[in-house]
PQR file of N, CA, C, O and H, with PARSE charges and radii, in Angstrom:
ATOM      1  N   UNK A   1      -4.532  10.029  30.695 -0.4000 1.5000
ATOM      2  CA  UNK A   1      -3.784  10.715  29.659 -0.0000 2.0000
ATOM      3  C   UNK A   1      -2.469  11.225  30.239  0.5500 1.7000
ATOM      4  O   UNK A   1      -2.660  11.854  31.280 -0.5500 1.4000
ATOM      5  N   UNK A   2      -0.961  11.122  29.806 -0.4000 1.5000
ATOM      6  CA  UNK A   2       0.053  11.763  29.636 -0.0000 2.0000
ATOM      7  C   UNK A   2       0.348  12.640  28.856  0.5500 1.7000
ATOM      8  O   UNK A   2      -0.310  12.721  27.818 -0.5500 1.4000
ATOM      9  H   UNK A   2      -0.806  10.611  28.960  0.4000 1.0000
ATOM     10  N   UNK A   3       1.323  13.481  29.082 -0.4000 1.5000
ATOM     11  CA  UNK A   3       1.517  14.997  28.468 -0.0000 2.0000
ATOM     12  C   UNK A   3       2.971  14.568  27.753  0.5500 1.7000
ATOM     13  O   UNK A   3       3.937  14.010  28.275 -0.5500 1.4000
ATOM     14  H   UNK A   3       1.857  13.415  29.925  0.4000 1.0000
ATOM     15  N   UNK A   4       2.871  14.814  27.015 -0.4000 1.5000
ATOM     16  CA  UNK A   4       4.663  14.713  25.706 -0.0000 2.0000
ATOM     17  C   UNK A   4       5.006  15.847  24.660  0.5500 1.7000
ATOM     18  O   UNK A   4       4.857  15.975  23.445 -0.5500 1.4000
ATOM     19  H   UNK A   4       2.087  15.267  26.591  0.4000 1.0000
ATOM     20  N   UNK A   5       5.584  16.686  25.780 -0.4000 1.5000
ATOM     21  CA  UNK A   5       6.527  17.920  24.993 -0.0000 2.0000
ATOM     22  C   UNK A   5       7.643  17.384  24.117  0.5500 1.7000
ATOM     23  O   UNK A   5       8.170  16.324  24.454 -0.5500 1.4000
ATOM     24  H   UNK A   5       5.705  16.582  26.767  0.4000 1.0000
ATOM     25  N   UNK A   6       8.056  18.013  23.024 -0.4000 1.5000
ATOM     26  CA  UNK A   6       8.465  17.488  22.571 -0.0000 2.0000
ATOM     27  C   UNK A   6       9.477  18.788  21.525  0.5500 1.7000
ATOM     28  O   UNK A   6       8.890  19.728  20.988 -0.5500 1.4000
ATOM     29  H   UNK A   6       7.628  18.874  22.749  0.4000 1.0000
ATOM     30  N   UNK A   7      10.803  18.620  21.416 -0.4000 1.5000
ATOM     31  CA  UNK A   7      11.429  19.882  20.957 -0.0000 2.0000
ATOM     32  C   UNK A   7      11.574  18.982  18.775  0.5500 1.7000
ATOM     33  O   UNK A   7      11.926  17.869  18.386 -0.5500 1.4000
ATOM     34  H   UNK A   7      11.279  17.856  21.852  0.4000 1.0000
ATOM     35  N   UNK A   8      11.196  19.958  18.195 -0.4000 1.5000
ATOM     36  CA  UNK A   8      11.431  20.043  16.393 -0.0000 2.0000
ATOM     37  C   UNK A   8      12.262  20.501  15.787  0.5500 1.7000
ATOM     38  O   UNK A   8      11.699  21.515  15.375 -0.5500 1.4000
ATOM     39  H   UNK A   8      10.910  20.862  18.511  0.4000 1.0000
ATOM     40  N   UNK A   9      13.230  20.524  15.398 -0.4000 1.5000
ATOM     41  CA  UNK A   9      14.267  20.364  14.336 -0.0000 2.0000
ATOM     42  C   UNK A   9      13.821  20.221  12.510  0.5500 1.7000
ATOM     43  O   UNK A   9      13.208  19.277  12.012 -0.5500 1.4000
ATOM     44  H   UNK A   9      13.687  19.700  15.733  0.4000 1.0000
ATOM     45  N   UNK A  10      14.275  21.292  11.876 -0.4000 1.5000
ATOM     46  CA  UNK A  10      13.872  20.793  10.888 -0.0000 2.0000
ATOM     47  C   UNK A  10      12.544  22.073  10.494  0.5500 1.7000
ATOM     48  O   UNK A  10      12.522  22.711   9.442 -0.5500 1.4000
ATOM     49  H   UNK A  10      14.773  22.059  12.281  0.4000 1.0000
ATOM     50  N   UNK A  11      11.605  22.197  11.537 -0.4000 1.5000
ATOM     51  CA  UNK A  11      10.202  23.269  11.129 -0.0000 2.0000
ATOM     52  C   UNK A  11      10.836  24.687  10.617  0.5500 1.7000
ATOM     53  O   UNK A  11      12.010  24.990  10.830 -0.5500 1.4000
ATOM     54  H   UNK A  11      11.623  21.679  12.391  0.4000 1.0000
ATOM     55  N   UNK A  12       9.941  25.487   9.940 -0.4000 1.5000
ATOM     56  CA  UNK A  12      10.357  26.854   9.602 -0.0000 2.0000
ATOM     57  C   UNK A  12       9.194  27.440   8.828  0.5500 1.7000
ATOM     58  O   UNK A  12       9.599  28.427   8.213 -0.5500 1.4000
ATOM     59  H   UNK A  12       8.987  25.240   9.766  0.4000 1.0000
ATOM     60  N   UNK A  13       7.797  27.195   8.603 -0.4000 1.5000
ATOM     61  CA  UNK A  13       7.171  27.478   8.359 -0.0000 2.0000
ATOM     62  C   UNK A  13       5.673  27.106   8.741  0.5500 1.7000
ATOM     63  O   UNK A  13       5.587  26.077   9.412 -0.5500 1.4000
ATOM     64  H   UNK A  13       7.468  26.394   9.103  0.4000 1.0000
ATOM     65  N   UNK A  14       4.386  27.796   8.419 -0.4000 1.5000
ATOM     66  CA  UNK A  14       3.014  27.223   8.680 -0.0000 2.0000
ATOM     67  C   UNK A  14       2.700  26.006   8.180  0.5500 1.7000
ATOM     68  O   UNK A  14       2.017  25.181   8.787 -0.5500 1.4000
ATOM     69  H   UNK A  14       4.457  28.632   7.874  0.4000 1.0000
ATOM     70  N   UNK A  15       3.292  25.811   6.811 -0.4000 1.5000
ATOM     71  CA  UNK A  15       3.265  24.080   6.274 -0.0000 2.0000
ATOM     72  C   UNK A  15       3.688  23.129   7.495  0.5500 1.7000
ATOM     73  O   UNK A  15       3.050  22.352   8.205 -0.5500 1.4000
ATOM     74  H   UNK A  15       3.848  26.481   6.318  0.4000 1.0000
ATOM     75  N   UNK A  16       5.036  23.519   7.439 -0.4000 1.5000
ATOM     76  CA  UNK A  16       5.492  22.551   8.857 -0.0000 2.0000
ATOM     77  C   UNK A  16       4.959  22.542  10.033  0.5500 1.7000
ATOM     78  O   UNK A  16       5.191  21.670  10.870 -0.5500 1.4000
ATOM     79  H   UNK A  16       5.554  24.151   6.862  0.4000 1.0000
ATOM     80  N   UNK A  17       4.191  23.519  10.200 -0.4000 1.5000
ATOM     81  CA  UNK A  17       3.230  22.945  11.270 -0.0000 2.0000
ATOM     82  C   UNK A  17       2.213  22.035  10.913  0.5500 1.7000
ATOM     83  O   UNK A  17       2.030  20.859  11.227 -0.5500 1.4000
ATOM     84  H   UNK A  17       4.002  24.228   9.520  0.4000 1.0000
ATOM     85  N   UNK A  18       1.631  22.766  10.241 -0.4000 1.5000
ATOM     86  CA  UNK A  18       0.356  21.971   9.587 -0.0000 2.0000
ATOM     87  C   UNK A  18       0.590  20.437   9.482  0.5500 1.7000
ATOM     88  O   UNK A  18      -0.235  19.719  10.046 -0.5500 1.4000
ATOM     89  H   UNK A  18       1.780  23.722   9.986  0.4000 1.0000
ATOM     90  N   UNK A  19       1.918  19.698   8.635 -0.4000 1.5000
ATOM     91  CA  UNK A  19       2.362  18.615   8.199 -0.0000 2.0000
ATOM     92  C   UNK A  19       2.058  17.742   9.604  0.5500 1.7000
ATOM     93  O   UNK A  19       1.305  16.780   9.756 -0.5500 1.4000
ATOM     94  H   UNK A  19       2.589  20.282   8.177  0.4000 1.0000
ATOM     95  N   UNK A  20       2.914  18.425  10.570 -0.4000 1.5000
ATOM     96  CA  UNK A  20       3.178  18.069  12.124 -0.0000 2.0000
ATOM     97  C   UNK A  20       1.910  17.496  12.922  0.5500 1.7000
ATOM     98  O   UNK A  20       1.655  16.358  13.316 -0.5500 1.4000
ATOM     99  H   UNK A  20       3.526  19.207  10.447  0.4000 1.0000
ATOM    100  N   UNK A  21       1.233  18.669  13.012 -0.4000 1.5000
ATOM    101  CA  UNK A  21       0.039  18.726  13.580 -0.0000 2.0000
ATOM    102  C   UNK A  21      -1.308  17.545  12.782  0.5500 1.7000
ATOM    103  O   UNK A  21      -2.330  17.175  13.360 -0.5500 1.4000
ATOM    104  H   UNK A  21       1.440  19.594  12.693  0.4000 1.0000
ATOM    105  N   UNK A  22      -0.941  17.218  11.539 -0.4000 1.5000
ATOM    106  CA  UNK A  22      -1.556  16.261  10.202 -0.0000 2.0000
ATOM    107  C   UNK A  22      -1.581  14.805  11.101  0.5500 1.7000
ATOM    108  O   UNK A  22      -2.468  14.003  11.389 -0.5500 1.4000
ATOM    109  H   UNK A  22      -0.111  17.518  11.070  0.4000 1.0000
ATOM    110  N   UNK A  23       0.259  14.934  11.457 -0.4000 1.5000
ATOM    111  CA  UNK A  23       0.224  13.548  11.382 -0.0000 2.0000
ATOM    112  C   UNK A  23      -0.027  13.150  12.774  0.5500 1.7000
ATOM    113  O   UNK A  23      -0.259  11.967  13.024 -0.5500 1.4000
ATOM    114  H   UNK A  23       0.980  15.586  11.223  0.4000 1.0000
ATOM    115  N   UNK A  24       0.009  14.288  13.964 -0.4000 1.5000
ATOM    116  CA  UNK A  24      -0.106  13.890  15.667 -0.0000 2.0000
ATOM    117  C   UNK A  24      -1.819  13.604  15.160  0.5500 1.7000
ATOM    118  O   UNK A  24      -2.116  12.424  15.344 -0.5500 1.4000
ATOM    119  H   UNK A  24       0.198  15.249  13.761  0.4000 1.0000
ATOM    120  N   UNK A  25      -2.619  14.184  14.751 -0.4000 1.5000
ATOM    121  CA  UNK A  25      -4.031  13.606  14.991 -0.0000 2.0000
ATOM    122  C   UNK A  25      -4.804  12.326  14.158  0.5500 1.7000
ATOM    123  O   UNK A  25      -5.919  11.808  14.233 -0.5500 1.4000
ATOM    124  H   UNK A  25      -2.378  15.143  14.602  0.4000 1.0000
ATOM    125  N   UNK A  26      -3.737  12.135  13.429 -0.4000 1.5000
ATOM    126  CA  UNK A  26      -4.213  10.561  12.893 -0.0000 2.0000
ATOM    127  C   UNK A  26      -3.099   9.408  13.687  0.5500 1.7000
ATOM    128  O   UNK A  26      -2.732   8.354  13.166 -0.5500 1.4000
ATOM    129  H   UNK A  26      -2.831  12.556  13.368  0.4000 1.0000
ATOM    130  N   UNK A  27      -2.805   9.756  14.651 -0.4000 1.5000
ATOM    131  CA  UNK A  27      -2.635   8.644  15.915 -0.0000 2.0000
ATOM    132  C   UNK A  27      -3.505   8.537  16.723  0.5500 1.7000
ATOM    133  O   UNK A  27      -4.025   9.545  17.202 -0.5500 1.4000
ATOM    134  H   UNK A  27      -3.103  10.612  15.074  0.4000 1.0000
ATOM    135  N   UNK A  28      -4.022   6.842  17.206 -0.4000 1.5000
ATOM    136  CA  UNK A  28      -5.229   6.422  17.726 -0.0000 2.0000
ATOM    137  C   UNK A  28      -4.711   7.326  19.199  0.5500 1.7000
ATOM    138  O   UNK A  28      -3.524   7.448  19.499 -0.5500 1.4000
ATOM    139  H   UNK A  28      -3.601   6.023  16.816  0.4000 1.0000
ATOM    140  N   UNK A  29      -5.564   7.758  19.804 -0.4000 1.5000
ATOM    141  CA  UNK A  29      -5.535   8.344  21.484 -0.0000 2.0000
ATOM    142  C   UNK A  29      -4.696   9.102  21.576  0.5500 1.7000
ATOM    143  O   UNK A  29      -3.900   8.972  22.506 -0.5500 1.4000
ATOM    144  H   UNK A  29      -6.528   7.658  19.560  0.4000 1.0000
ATOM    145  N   UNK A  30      -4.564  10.134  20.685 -0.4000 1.5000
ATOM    146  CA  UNK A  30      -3.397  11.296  20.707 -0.0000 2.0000
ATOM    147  C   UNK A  30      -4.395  12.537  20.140  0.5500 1.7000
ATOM    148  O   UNK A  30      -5.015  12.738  19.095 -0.5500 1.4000
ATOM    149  H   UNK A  30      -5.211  10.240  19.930  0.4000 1.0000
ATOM    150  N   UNK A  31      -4.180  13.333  21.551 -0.4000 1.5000
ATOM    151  CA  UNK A  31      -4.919  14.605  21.355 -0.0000 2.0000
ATOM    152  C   UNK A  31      -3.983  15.701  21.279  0.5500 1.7000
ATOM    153  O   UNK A  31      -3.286  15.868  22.280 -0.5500 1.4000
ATOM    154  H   UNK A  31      -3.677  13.169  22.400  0.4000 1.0000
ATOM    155  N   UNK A  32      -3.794  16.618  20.134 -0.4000 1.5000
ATOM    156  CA  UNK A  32      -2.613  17.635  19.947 -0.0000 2.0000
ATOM    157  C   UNK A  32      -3.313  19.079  21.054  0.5500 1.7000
ATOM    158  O   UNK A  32      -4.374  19.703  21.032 -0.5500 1.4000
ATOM    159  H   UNK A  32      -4.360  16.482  19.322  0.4000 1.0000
ATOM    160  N   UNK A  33      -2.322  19.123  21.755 -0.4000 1.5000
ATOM    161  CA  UNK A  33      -2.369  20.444  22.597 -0.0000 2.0000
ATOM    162  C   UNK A  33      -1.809  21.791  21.907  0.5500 1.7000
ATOM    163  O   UNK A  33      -2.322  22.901  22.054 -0.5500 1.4000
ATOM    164  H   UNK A  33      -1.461  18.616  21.772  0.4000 1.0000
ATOM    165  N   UNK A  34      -0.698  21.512  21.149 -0.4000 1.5000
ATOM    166  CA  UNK A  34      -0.010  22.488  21.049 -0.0000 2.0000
ATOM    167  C   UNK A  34       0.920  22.531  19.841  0.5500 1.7000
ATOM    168  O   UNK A  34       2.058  22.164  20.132 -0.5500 1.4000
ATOM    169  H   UNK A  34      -0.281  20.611  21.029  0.4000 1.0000
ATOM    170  N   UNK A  35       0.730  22.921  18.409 -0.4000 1.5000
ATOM    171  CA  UNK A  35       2.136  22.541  17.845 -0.0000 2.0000
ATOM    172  C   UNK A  35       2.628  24.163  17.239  0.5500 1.7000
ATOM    173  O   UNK A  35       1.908  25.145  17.062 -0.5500 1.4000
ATOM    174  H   UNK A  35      -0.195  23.219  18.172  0.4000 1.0000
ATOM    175  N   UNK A  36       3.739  24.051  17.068 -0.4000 1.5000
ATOM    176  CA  UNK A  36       4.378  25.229  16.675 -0.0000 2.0000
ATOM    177  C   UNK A  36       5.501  25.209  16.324  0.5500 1.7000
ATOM    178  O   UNK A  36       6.089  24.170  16.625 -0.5500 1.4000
ATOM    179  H   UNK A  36       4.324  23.253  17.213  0.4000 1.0000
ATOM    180  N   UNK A  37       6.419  26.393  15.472 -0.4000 1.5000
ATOM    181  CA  UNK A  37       7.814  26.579  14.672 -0.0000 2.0000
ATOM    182  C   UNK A  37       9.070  25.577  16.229  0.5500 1.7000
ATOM    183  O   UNK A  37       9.735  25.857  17.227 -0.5500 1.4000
ATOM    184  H   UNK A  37       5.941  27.237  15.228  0.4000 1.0000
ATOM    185  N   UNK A  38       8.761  24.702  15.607 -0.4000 1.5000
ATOM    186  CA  UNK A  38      10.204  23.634  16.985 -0.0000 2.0000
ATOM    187  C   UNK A  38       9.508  23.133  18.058  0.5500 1.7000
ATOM    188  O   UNK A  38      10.180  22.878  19.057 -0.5500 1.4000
ATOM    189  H   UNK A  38       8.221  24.474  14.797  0.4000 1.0000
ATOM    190  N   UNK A  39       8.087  22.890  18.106 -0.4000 1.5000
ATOM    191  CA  UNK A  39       7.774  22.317  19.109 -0.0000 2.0000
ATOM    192  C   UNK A  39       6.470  21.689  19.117  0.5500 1.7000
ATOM    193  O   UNK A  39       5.658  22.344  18.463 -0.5500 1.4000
ATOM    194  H   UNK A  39       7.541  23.097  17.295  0.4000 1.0000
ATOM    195  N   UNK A  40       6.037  20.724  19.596 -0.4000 1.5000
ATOM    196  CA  UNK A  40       4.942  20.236  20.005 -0.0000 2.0000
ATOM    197  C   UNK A  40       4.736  19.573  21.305  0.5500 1.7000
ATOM    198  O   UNK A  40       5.626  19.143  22.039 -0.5500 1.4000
ATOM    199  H   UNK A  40       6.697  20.192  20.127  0.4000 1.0000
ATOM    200  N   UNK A  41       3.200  19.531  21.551 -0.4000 1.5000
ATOM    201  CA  UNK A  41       3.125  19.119  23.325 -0.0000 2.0000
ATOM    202  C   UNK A  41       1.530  18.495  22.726  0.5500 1.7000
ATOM    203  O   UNK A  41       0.797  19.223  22.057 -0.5500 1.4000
ATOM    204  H   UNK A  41       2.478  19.881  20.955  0.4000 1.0000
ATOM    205  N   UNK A  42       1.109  16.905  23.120 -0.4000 1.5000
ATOM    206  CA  UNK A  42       0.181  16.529  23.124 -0.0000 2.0000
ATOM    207  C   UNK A  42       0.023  15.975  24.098  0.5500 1.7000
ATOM    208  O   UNK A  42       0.954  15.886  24.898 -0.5500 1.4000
ATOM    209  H   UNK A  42       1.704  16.313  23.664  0.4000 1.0000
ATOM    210  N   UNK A  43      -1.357  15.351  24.385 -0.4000 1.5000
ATOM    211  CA  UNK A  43      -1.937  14.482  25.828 -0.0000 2.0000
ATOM    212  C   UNK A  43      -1.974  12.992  25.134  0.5500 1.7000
ATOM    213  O   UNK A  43      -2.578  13.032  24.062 -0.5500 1.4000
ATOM    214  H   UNK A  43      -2.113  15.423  23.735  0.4000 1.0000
ATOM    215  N   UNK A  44      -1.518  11.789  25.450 -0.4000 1.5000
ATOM    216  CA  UNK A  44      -1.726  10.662  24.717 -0.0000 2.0000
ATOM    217  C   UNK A  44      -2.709   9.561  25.974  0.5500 1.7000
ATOM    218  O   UNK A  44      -3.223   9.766  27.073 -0.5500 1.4000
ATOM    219  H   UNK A  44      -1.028  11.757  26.321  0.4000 1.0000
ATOM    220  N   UNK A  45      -2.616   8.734  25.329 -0.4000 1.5000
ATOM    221  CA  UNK A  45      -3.309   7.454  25.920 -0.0000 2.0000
ATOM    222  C   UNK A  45      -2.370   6.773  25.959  0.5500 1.7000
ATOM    223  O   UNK A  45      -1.882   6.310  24.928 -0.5500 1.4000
ATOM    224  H   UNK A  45      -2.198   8.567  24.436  0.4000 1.0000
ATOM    225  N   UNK A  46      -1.739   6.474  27.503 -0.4000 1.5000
ATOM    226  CA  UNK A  46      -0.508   5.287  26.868 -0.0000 2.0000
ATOM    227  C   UNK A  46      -0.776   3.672  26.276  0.5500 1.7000
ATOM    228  O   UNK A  46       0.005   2.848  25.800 -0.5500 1.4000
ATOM    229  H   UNK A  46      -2.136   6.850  28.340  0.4000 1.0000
ATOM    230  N   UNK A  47      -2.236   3.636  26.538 -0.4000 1.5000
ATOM    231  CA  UNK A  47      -2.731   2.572  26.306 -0.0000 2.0000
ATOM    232  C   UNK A  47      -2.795   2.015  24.880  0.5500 1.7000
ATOM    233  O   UNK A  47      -2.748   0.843  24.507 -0.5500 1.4000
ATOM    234  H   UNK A  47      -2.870   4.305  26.925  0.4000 1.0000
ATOM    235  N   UNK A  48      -2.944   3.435  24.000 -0.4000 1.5000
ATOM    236  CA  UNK A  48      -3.266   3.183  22.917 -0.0000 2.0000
ATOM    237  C   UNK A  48      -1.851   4.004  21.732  0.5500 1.7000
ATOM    238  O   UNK A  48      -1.683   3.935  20.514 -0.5500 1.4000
ATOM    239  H   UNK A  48      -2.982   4.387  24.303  0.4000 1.0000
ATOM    240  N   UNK A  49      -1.014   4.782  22.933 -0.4000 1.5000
ATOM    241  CA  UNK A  49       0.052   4.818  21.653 -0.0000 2.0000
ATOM    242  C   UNK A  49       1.402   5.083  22.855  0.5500 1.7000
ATOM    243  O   UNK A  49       1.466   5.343  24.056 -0.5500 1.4000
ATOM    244  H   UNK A  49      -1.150   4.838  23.922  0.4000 1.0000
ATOM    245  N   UNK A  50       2.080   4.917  22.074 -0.4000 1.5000
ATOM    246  CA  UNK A  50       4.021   4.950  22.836 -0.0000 2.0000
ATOM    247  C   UNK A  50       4.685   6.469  22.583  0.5500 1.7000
ATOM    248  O   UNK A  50       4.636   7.120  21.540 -0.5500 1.4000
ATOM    249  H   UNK A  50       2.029   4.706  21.098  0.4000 1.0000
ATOM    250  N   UNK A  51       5.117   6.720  23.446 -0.4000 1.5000
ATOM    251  CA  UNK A  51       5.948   8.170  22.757 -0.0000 2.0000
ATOM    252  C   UNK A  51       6.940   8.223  21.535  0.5500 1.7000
ATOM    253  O   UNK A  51       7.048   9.093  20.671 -0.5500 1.4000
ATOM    254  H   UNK A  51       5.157   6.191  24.294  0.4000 1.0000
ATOM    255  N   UNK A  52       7.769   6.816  21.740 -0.4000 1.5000
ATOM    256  CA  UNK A  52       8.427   6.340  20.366 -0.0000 2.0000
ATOM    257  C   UNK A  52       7.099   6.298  19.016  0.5500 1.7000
ATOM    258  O   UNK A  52       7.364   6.858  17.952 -0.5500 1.4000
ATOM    259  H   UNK A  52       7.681   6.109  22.442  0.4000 1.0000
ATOM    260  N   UNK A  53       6.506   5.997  19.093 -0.4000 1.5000
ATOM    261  CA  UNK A  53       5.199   5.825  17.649 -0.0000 2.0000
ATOM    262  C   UNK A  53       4.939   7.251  17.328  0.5500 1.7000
ATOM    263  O   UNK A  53       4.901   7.492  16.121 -0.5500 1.4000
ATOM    264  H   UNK A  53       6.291   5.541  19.957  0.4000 1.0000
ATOM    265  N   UNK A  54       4.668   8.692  18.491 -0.4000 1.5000
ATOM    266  CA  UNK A  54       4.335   9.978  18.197 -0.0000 2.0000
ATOM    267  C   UNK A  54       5.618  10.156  17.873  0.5500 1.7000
ATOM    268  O   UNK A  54       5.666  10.174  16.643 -0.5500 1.4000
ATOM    269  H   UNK A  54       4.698   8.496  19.472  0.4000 1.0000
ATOM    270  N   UNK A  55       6.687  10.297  18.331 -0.4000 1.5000
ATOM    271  CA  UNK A  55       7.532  10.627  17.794 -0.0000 2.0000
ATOM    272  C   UNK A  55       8.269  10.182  16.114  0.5500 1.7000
ATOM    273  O   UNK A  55       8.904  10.989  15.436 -0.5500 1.4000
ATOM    274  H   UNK A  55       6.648  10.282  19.330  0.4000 1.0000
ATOM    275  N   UNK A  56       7.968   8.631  15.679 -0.4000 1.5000
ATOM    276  CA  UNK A  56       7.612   8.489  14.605 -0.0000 2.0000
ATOM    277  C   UNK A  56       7.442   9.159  13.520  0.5500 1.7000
ATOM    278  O   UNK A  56       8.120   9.685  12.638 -0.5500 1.4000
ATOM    279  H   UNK A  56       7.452   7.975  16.230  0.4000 1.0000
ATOM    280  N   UNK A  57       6.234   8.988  13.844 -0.4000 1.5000
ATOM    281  CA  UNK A  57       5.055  10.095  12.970 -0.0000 2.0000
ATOM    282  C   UNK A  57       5.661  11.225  12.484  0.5500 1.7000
ATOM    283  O   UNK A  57       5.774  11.511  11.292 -0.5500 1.4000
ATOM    284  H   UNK A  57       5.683   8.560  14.561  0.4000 1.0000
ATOM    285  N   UNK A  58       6.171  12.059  13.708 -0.4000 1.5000
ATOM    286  CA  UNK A  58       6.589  13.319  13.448 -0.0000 2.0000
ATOM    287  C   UNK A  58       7.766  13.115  12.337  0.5500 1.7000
ATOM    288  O   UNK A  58       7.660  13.586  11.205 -0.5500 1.4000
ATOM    289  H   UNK A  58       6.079  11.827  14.676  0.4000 1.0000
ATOM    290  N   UNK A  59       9.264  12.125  12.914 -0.4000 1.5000
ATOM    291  CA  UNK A  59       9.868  11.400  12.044 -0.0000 2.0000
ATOM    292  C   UNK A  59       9.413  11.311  10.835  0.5500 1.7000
ATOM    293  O   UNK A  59      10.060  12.146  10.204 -0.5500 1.4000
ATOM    294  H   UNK A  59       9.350  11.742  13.834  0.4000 1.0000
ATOM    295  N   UNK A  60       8.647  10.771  10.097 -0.4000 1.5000
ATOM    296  CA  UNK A  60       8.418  10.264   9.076 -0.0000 2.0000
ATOM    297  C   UNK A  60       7.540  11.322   8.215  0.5500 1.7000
ATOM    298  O   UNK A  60       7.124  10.903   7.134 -0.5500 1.4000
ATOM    299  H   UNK A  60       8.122  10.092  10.610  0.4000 1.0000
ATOM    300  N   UNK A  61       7.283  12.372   8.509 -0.4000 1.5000
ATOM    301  CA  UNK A  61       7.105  13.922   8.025 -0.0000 2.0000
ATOM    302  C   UNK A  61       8.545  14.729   7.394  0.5500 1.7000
ATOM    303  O   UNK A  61       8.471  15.702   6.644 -0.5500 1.4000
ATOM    304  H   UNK A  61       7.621  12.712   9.387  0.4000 1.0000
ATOM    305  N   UNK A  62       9.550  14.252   7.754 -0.4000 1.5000
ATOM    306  CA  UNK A  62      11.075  14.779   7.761 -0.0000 2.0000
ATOM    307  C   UNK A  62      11.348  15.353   8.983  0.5500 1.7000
ATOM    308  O   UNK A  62      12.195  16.211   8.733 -0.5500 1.4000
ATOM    309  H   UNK A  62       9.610  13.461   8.363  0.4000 1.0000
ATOM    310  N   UNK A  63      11.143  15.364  10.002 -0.4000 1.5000
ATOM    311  CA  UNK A  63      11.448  16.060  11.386 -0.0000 2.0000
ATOM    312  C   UNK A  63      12.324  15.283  12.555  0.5500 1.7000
ATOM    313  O   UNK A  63      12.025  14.207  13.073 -0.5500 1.4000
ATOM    314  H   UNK A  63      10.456  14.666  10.205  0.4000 1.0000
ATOM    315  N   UNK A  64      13.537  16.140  12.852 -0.4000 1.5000
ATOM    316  CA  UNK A  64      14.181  15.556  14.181 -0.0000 2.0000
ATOM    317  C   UNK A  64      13.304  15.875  15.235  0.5500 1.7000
ATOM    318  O   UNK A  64      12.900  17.035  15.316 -0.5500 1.4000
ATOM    319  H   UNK A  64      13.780  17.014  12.432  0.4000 1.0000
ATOM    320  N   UNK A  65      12.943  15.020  16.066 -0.4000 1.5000
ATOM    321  CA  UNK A  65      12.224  15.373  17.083 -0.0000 2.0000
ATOM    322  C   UNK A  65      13.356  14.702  18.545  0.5500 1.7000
ATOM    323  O   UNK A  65      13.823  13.566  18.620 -0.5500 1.4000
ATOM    324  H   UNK A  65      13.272  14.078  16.000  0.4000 1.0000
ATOM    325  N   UNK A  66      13.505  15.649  19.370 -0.4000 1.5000
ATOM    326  CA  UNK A  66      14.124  15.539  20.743 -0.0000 2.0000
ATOM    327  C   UNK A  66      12.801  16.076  21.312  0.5500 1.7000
ATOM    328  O   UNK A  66      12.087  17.038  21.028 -0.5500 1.4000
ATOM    329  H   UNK A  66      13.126  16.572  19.309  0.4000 1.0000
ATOM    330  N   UNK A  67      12.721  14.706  22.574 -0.4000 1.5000
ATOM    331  CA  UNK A  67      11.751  14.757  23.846 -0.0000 2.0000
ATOM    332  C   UNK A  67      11.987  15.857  24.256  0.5500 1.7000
ATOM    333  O   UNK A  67      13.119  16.266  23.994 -0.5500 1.4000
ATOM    334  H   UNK A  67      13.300  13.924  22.804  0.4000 1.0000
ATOM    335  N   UNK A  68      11.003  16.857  25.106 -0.4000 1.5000
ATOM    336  CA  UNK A  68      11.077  17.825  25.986 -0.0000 2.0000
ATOM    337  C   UNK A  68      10.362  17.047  27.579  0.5500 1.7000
ATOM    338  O   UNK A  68       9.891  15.976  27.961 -0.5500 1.4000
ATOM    339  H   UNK A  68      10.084  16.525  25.319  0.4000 1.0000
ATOM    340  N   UNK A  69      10.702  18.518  28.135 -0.4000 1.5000
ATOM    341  CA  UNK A  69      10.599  17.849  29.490 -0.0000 2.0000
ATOM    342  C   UNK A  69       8.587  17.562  29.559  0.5500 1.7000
ATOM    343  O   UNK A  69       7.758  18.471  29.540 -0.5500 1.4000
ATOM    344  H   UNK A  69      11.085  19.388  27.825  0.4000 1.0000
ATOM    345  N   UNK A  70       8.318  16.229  29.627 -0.4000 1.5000
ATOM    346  CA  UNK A  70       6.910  16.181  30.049 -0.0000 2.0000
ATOM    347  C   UNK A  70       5.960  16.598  30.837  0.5500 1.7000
ATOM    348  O   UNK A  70       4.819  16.150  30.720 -0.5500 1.4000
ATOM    349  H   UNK A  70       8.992  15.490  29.643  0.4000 1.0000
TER
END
């Protein structure tokens, strides 16, 4: 497993977490560590997903997502 911090753009409420946090655990081998108002940090499988695909996800919720340091 790898670790992918990750900085959010866009969050401002418990929905937006929730939304966030919705869509990191319906990715295959992505376990959410951490999400919160501008940020998230999960453990992935690189085997089974790309940081571009989590980041996606988050994407396709309405969210800018910039990498943090891993």
């Amino acid at each position: 497993m790898q670790t992918l911090s990750m900085e959010i753009e866009g969050m401002s409420c418990g929905h937006c977490v929730a939304a966030v946090r919705g869509a990191l655990v319906e990715l295959p081998g992505v376990q959410v560590a951490d999400v919160q108002i501008g940020s998230a940090r999960v453990e992935y499988d690189p085997a089974q997903v790309q940081p571009e695909q989590i980041a996606g996800a988050i994407q396709d919720e309405g969210y800018a997502v910039m990498p943090g340091k891993g």
